[in-house]
N, C-alpha and C positions, 0 to 999 in steps of 0.2 A: 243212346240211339235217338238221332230225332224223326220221325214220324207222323205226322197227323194219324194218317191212317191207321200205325201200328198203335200207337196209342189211343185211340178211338177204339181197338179189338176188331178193328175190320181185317187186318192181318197178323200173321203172328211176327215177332221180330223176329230172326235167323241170324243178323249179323252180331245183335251185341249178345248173345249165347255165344255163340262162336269166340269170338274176342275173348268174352271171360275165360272161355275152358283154355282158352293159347296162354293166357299170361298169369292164370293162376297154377297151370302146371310149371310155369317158369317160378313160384314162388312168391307171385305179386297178390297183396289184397286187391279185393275186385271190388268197387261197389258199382252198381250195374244202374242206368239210369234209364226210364222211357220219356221220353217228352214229345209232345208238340211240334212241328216247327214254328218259325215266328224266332224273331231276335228275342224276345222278352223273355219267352220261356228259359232259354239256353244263357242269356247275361245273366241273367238273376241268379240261375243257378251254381254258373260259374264264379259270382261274387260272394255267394253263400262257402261255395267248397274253397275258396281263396282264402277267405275267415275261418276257416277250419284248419287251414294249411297244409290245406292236400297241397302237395307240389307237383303232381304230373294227373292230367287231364286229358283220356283220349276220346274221339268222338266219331261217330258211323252215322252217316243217312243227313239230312238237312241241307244237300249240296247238288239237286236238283235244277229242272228249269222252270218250277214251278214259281209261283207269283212268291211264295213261302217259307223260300227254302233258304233259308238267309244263314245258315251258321257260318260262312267266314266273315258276315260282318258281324255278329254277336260277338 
């Protein structure tokens, strides 16, 4: 999930809970991320889990109209 907010603890995340309970009752390992918004946070992250060779990466929140909210260009 990207978030400032949530990540900051000014709110709680709601979506990426949710997400994990849908696709780990389908069977799928979860690792569950809170980040920031900002391109930075979200590339680096995803360059890291690429190196790992996770092969599927889903993502909630960052897609705002805020100044911030940049995950499709990450």
């Amino acid at each position: 999930t990207l978030s400032d907010r949530a990540s900051a603890g000014v709110y709680e995340d709601l979506a990426g809970p949710a997400a994990e309970r849908v696709l780990a009752g389908l069977g799928a390992e979860v690792r569950r991320l809170l980040l920031p918004d900002g391109v930075e946070p979200l590339a680096g992250t995803l360059a890291a889990l690429a190196d790992e060779g996770l092969r599927l990466v889903l993502c909630t929140g960052g897609t705002g109209f805020g100044p911030r909210d940049l995950a499709p260009e990450a």
